[in-house]
N, C-alpha and C positions, 0 to 999 in steps of 0.2 A: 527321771520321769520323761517318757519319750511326749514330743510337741507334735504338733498339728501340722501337718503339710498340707491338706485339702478336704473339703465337705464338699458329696455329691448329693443332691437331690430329687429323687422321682417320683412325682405320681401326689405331690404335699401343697395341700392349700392351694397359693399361685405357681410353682414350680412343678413345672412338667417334666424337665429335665435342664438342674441347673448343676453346675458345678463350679466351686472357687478354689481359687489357688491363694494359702494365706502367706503371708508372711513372717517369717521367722520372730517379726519383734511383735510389732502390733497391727492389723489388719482393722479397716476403716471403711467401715461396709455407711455410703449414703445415698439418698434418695428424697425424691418426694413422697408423699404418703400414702398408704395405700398399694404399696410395690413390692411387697414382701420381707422386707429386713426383718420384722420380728417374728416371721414363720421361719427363718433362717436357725434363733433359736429356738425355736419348738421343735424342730426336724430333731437339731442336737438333743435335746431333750428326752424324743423319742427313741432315739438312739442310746442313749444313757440310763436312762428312767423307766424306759417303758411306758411312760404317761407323754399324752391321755388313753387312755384306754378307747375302746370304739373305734370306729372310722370314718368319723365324722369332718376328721382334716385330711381327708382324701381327696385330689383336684377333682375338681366337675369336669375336669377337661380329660382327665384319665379316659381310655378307653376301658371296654367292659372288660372285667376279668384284669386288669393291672393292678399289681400292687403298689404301695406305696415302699420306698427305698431308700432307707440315708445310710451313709458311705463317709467314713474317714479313715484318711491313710494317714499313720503317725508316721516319726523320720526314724527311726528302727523298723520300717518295712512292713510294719504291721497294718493290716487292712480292716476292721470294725464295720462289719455290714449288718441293719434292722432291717429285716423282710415284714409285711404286715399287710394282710388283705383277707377279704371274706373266706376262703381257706388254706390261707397260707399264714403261718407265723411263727418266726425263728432268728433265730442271730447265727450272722457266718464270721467268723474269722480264719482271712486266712483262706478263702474258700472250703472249708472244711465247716 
């Protein structure tokens, strides 16, 4: 089963445009409160699940017309993109 090299996120909750680089073992995401670590899993979430539905976790800071964008690259090269905005909504892999 191929692992997680990186989560990109745009246009979600506090992230406007973040991306991490994880770590092969375990990745130790900290903070003070209130700075987005657990929209970090909702992005993933979004990306997986499809939930929530709506676009209610869209940043306020989005410009008009952006969508929202989560992005992981596994270490088999594969690329998992969730597009999701007022008329856009699709998953890319692979750019395809």
């Amino acid at each position: 089963m191929p692992k997680l090299e990186s989560l990109k996120i745009k246009n979600y909750q506090s992230h406007v445009d973040t991306q991490l680089v994880l770590h092969p073992g375990i990745t130790i995401i900290s903070g003070s409160s209130d700075q987005g670590k657990s929209s970090l899993l909702r992005a993933f979430r979004l990306l997986v699940y499809n939930r929530p539905g709506g676009l209610d976790f869209k940043s306020e800071m989005a410009e008009k017309g952006q969508n929202v964008e989560v992005e992981v690259l596994a270490d088999d090269g594969v690329v998992y993109k969730r597009v999701k905005g007022t008329t856009d909504n699709y998953y890319v892999v692979n750019d395809q």
